[in-house]
Structure formats: structure tokens, C-alpha cells
gemmi code that builds the backbone of each chain (N, CA, C; Angstrom):
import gemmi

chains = {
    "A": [
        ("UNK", (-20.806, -36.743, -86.258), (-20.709, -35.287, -86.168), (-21.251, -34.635, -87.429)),
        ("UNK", (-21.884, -33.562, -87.138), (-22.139, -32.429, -88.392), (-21.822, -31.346, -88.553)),
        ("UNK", (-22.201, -30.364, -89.477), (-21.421, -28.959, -89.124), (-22.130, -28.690, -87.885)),
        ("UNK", (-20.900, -27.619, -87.528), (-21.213, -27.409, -86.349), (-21.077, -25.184, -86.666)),
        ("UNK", (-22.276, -25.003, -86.278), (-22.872, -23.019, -86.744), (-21.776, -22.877, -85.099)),
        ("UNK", (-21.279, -22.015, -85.304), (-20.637, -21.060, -84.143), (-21.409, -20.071, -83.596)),
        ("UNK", (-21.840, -19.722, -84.631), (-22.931, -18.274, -83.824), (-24.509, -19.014, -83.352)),
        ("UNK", (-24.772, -20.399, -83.887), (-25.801, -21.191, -82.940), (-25.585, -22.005, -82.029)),
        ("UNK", (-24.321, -21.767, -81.668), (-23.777, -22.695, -80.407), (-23.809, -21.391, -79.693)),
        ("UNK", (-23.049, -20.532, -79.725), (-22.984, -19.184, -78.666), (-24.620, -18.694, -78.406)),
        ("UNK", (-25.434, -19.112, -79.037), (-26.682, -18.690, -78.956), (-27.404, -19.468, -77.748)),
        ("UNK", (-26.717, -20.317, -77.477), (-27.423, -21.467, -75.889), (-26.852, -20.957, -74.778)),
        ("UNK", (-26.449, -19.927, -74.803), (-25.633, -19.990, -73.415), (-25.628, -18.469, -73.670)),
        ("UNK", (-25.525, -18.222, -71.947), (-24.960, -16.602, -71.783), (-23.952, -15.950, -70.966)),
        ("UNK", (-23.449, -17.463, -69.681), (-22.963, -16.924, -69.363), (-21.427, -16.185, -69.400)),
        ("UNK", (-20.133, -15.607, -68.746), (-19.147, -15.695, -69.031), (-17.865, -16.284, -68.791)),
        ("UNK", (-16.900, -16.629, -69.395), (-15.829, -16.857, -68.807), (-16.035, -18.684, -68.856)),
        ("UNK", (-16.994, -19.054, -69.765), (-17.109, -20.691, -69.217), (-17.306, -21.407, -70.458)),
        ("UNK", (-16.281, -21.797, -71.309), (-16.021, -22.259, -72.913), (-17.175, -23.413, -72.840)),
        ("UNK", (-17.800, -23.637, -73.521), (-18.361, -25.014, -73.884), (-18.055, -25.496, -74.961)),
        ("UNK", (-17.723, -26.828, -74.597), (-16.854, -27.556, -75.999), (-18.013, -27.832, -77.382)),
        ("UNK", (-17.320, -27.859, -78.475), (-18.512, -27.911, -79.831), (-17.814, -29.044, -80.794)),
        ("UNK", (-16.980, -29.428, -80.479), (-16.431, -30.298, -81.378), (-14.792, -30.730, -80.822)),
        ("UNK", (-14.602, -32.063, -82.069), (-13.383, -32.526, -81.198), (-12.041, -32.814, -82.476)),
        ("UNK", (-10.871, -32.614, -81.947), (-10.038, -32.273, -83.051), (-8.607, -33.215, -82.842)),
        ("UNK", (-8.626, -33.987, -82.943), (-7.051, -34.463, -82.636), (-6.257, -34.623, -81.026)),
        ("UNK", (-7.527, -34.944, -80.192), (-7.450, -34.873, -78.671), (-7.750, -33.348, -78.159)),
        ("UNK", (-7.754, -32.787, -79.197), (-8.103, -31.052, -78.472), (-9.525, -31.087, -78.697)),
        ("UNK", (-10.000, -30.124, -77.523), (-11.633, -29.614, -77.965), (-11.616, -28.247, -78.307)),
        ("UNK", (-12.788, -27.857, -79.193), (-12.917, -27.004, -80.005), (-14.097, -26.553, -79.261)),
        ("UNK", (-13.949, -25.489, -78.641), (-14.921, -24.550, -77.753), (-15.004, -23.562, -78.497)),
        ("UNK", (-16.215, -22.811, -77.906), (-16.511, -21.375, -77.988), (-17.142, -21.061, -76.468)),
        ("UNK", (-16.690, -19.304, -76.371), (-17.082, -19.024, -74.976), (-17.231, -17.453, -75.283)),
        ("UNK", (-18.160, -17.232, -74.259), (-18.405, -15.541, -74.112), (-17.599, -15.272, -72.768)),
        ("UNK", (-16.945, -14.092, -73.495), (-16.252, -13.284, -72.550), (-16.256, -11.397, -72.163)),
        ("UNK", (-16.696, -11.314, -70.791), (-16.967, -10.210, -70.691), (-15.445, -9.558, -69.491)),
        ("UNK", (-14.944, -8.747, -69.251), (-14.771, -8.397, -68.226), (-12.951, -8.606, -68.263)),
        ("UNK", (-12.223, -8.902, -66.785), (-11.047, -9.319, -66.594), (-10.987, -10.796, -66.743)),
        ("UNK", (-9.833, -11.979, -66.945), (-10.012, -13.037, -66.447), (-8.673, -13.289, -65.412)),
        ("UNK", (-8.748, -14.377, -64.969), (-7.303, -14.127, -64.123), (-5.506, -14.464, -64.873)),
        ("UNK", (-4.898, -14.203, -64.014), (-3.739, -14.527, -64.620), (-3.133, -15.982, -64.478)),
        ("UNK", (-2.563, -16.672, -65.865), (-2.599, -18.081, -65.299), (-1.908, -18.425, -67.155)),
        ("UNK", (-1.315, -19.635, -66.811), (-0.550, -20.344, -68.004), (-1.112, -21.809, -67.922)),
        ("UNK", (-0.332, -22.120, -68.822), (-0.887, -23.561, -69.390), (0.592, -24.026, -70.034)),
        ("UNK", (1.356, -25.084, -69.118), (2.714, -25.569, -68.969), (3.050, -26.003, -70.434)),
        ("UNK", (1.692, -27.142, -70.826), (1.968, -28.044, -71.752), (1.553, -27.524, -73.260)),
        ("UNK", (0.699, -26.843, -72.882), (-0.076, -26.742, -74.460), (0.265, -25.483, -74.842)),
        ("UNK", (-0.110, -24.859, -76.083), (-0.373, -23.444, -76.761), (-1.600, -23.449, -76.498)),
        ("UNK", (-2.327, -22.432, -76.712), (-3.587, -21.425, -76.418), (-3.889, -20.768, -77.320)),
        ("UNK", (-4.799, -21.408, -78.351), (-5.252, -20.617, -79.404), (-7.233, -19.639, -79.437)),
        ("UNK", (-6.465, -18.592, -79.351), (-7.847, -17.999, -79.804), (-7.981, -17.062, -80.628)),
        ("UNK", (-9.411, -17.425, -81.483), (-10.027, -16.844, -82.286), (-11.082, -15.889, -81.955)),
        ("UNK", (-11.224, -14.622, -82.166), (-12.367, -13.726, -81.945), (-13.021, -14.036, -83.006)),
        ("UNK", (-14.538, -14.428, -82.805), (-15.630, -14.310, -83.468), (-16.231, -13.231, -83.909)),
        ("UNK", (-16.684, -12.529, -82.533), (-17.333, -11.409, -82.637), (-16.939, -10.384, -81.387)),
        ("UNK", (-16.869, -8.885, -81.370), (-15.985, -8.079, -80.414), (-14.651, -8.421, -80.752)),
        ("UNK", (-14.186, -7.702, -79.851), (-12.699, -7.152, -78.963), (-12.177, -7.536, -77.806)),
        ("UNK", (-11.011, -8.506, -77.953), (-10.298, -8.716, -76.785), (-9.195, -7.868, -76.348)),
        ("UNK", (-8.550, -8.407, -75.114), (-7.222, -7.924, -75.641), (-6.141, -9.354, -74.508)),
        ("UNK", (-5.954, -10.186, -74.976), (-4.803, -10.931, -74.205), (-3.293, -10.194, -73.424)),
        ("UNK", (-3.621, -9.876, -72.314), (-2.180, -9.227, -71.517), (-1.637, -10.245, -71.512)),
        ("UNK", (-0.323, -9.965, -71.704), (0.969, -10.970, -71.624), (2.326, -10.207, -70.418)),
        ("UNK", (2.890, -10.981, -69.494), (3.917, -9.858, -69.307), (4.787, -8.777, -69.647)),
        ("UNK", (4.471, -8.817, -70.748), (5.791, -8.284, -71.361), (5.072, -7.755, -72.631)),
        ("UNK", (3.798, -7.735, -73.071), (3.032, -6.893, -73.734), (1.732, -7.840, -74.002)),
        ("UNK", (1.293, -6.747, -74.724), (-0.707, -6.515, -74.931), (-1.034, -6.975, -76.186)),
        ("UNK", (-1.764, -8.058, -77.120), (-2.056, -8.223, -77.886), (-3.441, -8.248, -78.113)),
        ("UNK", (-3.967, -6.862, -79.072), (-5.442, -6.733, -78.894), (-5.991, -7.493, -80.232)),
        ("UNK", (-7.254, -8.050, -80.326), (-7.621, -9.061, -80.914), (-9.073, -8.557, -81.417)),
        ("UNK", (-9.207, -8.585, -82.711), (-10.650, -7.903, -83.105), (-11.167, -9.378, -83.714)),
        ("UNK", (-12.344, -9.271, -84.457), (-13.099, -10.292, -84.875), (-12.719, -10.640, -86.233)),
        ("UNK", (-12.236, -11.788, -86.642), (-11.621, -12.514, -87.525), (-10.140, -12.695, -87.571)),
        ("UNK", (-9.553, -11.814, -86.119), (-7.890, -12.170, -85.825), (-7.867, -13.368, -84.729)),
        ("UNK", (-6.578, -14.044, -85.125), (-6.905, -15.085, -83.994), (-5.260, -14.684, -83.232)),
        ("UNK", (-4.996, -15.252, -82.389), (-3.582, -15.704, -82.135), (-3.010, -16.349, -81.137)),
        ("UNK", (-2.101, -16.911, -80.655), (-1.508, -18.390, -79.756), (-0.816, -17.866, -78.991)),
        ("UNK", (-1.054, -18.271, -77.995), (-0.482, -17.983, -76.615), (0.604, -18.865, -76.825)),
        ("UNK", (1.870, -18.931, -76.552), (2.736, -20.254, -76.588), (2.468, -20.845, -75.149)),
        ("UNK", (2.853, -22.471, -75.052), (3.037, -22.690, -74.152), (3.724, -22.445, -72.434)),
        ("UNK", (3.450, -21.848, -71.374), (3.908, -21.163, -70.339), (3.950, -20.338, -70.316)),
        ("UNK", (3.499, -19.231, -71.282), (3.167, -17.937, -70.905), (1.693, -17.259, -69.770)),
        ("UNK", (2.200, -16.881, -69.412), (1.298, -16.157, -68.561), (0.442, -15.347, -69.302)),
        ("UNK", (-0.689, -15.434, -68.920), (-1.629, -14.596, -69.656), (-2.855, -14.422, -68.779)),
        ("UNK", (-3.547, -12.896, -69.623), (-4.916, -12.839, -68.883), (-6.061, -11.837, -69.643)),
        ("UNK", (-7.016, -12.766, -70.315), (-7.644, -12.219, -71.027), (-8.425, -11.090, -70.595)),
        ("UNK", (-8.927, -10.142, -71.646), (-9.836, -8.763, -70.837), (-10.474, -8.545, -72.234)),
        ("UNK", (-11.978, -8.475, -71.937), (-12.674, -7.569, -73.150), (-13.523, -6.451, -72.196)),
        ("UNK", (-13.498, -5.147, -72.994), (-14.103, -4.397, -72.209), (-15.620, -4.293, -72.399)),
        ("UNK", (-15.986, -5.067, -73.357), (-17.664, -5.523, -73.576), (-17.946, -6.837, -74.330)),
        ("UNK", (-18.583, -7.598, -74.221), (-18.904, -8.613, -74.561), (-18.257, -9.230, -75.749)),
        ("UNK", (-17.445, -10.354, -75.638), (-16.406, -10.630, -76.887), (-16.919, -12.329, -77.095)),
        ("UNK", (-17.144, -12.845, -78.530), (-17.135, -14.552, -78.723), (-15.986, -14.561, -78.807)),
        ("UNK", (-15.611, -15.774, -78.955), (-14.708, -16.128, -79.007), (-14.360, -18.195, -79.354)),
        ("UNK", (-13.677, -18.077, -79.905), (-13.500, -19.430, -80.235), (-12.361, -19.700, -79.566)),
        ("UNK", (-11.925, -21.196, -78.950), (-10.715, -21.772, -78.438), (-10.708, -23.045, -78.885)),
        ("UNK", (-9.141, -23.497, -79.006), (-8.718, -24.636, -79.105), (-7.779, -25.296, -77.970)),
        ("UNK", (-8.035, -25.840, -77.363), (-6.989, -26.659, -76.190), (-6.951, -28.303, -76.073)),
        ("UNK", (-5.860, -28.743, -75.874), (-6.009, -30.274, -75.523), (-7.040, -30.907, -74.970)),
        ("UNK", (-7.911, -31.456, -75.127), (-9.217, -31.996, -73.778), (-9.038, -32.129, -72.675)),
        ("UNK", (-9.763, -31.495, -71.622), (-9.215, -31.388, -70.058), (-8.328, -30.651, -69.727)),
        ("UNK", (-8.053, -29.355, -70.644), (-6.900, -28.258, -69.896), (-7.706, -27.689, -69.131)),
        ("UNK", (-7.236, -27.380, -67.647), (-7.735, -26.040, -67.019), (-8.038, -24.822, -67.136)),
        ("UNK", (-9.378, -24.035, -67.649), (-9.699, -23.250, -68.553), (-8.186, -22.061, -67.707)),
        ("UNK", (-8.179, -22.064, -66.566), (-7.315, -21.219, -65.506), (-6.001, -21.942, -65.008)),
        ("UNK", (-5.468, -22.787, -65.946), (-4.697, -23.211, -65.975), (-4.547, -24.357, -64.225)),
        ("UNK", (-5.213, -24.053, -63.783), (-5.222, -24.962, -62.145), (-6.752, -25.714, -62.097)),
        ("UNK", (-6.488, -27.559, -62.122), (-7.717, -27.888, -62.137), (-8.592, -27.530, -61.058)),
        ("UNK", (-8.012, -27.212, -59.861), (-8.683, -26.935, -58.885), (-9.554, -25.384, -59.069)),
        ("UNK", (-9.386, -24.911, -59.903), (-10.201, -23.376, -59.593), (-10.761, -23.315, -61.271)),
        ("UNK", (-10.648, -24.229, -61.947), (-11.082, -24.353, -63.681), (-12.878, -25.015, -63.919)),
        ("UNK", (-13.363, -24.504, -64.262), (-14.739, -24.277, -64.318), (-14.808, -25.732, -65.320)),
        ("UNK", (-16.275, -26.272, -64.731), (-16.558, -27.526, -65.631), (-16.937, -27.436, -67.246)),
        ("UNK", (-15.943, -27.887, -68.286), (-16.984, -27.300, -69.895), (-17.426, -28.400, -70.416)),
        ("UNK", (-18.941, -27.621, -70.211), (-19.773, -28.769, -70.759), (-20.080, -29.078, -72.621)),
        ("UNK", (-20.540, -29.783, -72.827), (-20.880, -30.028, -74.279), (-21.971, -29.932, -74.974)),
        ("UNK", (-22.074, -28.666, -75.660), (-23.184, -27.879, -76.610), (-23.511, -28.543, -77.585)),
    ],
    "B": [
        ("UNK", (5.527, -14.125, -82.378), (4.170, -13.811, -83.028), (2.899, -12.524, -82.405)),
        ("UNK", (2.579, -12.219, -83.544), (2.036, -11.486, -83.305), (0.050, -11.020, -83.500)),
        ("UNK", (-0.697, -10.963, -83.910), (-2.356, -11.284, -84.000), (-2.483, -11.392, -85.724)),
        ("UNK", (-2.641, -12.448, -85.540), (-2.903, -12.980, -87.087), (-4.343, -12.542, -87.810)),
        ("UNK", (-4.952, -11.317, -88.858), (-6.087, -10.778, -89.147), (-6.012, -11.625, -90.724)),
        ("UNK", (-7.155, -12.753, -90.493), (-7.560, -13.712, -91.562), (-7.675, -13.310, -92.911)),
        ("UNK", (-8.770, -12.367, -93.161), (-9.239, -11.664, -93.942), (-7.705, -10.804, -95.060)),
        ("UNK", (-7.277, -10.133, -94.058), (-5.931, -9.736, -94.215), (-4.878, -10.675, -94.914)),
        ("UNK", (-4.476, -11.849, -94.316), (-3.527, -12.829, -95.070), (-4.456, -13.135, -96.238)),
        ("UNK", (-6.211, -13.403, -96.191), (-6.461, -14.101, -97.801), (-5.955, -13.120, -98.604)),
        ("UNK", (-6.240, -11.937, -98.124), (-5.955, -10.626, -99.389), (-4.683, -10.804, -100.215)),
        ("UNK", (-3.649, -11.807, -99.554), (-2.193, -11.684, -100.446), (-2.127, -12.469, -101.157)),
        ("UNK", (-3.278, -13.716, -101.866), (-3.265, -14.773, -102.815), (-4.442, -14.590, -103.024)),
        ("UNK", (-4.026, -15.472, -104.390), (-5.388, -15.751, -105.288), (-5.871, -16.747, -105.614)),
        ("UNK", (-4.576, -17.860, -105.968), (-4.709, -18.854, -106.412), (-5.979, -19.847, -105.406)),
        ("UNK", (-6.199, -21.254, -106.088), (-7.337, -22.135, -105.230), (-6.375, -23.307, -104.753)),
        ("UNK", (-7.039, -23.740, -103.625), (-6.279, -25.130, -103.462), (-4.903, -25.280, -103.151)),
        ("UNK", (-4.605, -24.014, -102.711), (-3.063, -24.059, -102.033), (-2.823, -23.131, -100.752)),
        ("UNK", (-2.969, -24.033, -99.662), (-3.373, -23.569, -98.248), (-1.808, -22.895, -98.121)),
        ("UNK", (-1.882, -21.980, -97.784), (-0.884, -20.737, -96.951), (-0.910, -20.818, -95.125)),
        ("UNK", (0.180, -21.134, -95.023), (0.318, -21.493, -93.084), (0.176, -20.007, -92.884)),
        ("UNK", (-0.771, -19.650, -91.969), (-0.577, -18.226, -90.963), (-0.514, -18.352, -89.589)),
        ("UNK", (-0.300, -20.019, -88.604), (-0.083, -20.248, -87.444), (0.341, -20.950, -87.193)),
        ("UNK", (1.189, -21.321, -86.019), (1.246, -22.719, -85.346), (1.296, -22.601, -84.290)),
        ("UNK", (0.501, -23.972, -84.012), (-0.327, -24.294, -82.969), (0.114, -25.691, -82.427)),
        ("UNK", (0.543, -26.040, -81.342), (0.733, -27.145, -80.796), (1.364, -28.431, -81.968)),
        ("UNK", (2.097, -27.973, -82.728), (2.945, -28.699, -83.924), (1.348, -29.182, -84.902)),
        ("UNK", (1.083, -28.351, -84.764), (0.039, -27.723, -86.059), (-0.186, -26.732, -87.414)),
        ("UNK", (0.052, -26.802, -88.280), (-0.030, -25.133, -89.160), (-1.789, -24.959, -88.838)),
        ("UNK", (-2.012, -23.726, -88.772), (-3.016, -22.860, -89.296), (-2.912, -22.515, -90.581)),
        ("UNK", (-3.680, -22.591, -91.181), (-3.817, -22.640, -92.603), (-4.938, -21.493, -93.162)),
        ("UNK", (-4.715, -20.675, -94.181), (-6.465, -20.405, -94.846), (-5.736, -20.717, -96.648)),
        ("UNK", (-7.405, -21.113, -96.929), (-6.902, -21.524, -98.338), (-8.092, -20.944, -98.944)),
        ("UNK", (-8.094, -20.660, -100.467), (-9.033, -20.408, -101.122), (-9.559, -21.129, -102.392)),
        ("UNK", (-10.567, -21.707, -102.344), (-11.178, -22.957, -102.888), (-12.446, -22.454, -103.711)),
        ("UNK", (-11.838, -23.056, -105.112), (-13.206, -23.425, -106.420), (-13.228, -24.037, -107.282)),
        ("UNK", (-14.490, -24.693, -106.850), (-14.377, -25.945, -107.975), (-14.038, -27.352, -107.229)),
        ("UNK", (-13.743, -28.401, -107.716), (-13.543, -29.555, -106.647), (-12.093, -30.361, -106.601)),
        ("UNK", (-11.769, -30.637, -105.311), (-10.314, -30.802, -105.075), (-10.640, -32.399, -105.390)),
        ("UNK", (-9.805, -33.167, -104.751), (-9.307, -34.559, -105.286), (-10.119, -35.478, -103.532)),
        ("UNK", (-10.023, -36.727, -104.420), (-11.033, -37.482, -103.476), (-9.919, -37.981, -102.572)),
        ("UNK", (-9.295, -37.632, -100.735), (-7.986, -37.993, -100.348), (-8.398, -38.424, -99.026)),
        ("UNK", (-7.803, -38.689, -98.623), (-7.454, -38.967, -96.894), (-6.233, -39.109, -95.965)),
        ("UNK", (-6.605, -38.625, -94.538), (-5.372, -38.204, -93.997), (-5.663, -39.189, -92.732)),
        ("UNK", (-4.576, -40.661, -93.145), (-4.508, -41.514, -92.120), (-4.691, -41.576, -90.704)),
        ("UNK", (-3.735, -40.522, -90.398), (-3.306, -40.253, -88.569), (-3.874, -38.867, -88.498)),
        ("UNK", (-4.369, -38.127, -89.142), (-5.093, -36.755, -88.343), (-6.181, -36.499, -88.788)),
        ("UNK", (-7.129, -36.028, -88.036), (-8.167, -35.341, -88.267), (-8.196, -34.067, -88.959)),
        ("UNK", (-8.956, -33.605, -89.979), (-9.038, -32.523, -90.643), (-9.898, -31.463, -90.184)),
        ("UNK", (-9.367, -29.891, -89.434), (-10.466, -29.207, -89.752), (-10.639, -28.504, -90.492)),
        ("UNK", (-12.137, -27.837, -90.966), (-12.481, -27.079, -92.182), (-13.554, -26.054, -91.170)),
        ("UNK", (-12.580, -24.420, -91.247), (-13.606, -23.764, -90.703), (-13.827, -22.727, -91.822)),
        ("UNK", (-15.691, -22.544, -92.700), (-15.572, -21.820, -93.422), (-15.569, -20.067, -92.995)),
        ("UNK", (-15.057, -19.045, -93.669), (-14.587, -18.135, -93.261), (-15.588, -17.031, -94.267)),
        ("UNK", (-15.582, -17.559, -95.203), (-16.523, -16.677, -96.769), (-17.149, -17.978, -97.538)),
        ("UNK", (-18.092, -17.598, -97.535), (-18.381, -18.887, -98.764), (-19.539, -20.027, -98.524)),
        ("UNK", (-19.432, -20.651, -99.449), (-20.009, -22.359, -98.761), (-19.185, -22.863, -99.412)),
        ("UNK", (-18.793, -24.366, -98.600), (-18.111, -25.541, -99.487), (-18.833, -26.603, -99.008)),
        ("UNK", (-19.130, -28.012, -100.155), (-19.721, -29.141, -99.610), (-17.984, -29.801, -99.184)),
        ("UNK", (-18.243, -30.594, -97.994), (-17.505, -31.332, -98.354), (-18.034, -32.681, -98.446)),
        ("UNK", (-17.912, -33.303, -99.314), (-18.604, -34.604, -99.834), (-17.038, -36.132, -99.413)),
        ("UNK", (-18.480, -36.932, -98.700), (-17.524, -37.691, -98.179), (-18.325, -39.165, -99.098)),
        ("UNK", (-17.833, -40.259, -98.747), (-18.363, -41.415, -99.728), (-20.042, -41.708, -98.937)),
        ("UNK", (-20.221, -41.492, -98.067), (-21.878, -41.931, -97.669), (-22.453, -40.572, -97.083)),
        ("UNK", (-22.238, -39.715, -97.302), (-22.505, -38.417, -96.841), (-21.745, -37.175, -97.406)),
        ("UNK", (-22.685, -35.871, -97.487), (-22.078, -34.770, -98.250), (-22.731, -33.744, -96.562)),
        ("UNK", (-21.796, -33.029, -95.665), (-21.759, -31.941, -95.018), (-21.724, -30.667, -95.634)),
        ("UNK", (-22.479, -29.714, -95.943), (-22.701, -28.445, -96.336), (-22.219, -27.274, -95.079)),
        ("UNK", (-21.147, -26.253, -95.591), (-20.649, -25.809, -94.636), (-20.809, -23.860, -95.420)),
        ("UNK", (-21.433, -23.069, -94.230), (-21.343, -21.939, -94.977), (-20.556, -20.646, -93.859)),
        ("UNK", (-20.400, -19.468, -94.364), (-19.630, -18.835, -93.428), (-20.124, -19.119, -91.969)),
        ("UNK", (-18.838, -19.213, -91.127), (-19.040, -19.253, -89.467), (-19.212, -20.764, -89.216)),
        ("UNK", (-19.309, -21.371, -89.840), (-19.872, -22.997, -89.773), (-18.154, -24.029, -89.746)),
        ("UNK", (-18.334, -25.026, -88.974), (-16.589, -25.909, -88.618), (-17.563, -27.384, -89.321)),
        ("UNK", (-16.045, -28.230, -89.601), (-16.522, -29.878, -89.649), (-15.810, -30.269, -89.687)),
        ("UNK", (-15.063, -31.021, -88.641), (-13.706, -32.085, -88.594), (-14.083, -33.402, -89.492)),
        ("UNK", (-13.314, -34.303, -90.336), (-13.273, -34.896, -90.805), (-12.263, -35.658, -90.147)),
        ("UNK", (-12.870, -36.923, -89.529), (-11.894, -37.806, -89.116), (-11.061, -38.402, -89.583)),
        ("UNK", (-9.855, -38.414, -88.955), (-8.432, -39.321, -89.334), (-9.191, -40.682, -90.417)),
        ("UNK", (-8.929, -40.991, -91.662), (-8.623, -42.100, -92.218), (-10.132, -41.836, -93.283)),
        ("UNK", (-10.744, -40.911, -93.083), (-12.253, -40.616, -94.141), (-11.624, -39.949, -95.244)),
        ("UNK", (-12.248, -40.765, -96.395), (-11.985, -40.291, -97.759), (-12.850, -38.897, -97.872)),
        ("UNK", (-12.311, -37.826, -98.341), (-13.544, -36.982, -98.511), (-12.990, -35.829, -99.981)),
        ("UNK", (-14.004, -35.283, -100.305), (-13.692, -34.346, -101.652), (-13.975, -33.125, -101.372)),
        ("UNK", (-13.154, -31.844, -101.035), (-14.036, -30.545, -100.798), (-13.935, -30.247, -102.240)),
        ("UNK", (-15.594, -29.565, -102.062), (-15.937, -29.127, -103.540), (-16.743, -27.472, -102.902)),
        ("UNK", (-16.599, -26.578, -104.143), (-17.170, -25.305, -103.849), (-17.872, -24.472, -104.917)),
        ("UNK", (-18.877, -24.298, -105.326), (-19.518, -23.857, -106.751), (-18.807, -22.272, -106.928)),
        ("UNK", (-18.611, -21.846, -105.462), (-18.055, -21.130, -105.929), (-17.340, -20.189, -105.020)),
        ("UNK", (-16.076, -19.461, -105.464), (-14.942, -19.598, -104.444), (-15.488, -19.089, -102.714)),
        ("UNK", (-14.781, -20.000, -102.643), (-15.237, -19.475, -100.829), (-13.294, -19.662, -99.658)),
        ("UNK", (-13.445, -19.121, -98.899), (-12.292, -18.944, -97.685), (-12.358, -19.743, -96.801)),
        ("UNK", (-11.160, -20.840, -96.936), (-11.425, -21.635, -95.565), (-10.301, -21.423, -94.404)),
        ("UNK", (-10.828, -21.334, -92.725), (-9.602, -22.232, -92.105), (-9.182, -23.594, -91.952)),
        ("UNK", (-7.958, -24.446, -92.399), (-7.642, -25.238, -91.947), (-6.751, -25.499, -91.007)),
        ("UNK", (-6.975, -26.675, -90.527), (-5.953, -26.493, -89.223), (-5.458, -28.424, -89.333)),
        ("UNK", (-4.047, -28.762, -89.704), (-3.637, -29.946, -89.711), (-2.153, -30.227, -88.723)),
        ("UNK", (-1.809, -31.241, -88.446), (-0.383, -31.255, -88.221), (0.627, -30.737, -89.018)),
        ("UNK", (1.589, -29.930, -88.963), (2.692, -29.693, -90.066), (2.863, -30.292, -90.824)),
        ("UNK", (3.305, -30.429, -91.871), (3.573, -31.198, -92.911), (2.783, -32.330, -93.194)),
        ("UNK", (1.554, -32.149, -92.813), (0.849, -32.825, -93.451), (0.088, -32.895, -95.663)),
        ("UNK", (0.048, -33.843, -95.971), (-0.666, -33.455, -97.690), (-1.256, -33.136, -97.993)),
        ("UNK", (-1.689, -31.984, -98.209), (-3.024, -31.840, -98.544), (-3.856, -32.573, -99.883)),
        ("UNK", (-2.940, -33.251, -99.889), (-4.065, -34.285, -101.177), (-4.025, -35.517, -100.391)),
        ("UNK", (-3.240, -35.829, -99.456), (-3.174, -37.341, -98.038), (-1.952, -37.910, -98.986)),
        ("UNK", (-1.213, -37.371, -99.896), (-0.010, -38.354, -100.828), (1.325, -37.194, -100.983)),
        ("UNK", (2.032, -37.423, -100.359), (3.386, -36.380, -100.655), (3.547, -36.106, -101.886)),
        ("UNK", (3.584, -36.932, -102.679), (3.868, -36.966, -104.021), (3.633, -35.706, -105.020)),
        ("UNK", (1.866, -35.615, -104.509), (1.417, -34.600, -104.907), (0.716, -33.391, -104.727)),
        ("UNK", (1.207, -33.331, -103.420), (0.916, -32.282, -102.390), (1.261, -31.065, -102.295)),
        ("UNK", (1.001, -29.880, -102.654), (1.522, -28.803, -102.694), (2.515, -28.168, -101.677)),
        ("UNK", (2.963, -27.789, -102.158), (3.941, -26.602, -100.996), (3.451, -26.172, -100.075)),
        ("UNK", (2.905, -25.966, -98.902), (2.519, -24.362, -98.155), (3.446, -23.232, -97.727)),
        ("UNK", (3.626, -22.531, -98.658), (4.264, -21.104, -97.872), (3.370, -20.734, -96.628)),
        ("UNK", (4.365, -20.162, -95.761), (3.771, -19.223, -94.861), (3.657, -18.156, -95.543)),
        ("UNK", (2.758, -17.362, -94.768), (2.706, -15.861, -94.874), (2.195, -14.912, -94.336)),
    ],
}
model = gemmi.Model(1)
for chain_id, residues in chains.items():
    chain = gemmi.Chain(chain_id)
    for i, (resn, *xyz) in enumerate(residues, 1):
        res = gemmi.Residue()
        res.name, res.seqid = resn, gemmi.SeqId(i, " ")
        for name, pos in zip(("N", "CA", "C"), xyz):
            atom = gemmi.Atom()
            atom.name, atom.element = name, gemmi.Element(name[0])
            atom.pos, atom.b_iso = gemmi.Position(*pos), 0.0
            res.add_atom(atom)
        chain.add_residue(res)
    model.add_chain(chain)
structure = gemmi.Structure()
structure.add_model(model)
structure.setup_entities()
């Protein structure tokens, strides 16, 4: 492995909503993904959910409140929370998850992430 | 918890070489530390190290290879690699280890991490 540029990995890809992994961390992969729009609502039983904004504005809905996320804030979903990301224009974003979590928490409807 | 702004937590230290927890993550601290000059030649048996730079460049120099890392740029250092981060001059890192892990790889002489 070498360094690995974040803003030249987000530079191969355009589309949204579909992390591609960039590196590997202690059984977790270390993605980055562009995100535009709503995503759905959905948890993740086992793990925490960490994300970092790169570049833009998110905002992670939670039931029970809104945590908006600018570029250089990160913050963790705990494990089983429900959540559902939304940027209202084009947001990077960095993630950390165990290898093989369901980006949508259900393998059946979780998009394939490939390796940049 | 609430959205952790990076930039923001470096602003409350000064000192080098003494990583400050601002997350946890899957029985992980999030860490940022601020580094100059060159730390100690260590290794961390059972975990992988990451180093995401945030401001700055740091080499980190390992025994058959030196990785050059500058803002926006990651480099995991695998479980059981001796390595030395060195920085000409101060730069902001994220780290991200298991809790209580050393940051020199020796309890002995491992600093504290406050949160903050």
C-alpha cells in the first residue's frame, strides 16, 4: 500500500450513493463516496458508522434529531441507529465500516463497492 | 455525541506528539495530534495504524521505505511495522487506533490521551 490522495480517488468516479473502498484498516474498509440527494432509511445492527465530510454539506437524519455535517466535521452513527443521509448538493465524503457492511444496511438492496 | 469540527478541537492544544481522543468508533479513539520534528522508531503489534494528514506533510519513514503524506492524503501502517513519523514542520494529523492503545507501541512510555 501507499498513500492513498482522497481528492484523487473521488476524482475516478462520479457516480452517487456508491462508496468505493481506498484502503484497509483493521477489517474495516476505508471508502470514499459522492453523495447527492436523499438516501434511504436503514441501520447497521453491529457496527458504528463513521463519517467524515471532505468536501460540501451533509446532514445525517436520525429519529430523534438532525446532525448537519460541513467539511472537516466528521461524526458516528452508533450502532442500530437508524439513519438517513441527505446533502442538498453534491457532498465527498469519507467512510469507515467493517468490510462487507451493507452500504443500506440489507445485503439484498446494498450496492457492490468496488476498489479504487 | 454530537459533530465533531477537526480544525476546531486542534485549536485547543499546542503541544506535539500528544494525540487528543475526539471519537469513538467501534472500540476505537479518533484521535488528532499535532506533530514536529521526529517521534520515536515504535510498533503496534495487534493493530494497524491510521495516519490521515489534515494540515501539513509528514514522512512517515518505515525501515525499507519512507511514505510522504500531505494534506487530504491517508496511510495505514500495518499491525507489527516499525515506523518513525517525522515532520519538518508542524503539520495536523488524524489518527485512528484501538483505545488504549501506545502511542510509542510501549505503555511505559506512552502518553496520556485526554479527550476533548
Amino acid at each position: 500500500m501507499s498513500a492513498v490522495n482522497l481528492a484523487e480517488k473521488l476524482a475516478l468516479f462520479s457516480e452517487h450513493w456508491s462508496p468505493k473502498i481506498v484502503g484497509a484498516f483493521n477489517g474495516h474498509d476505508i471508502m470514499v463516496v459522492k453523495v447527492e440527494g436523499e438516501f434511504v432509511w436503514h441501520s447497521h445492527p453491529d457496527t458504528d458508522d463513521l463519517f467524515l465530510v471532505l468536501d460540501g454539506e451533509i446532514d445525517i437524519e436520525m429519529r430523534d434529531e438532525t446532525v448537519h455535517l460541513k467539511a472537516g466535521e466528521f461524526y458516528v452513527v452508533p450502532a442500530g441507529v437508524e439513519h438517513k443521509p441527505v446533502a442538498k448538493a453534491e457532498a465527498h465524503v469519507m467512510i469507515i465500516e467493517p468490510s462487507g457492511t451493507p452500504n443500506t444496511g440489507d445485503a439484498e438492496t446494498a450496492v457492490h463497492k468496488d476498489q479504487i
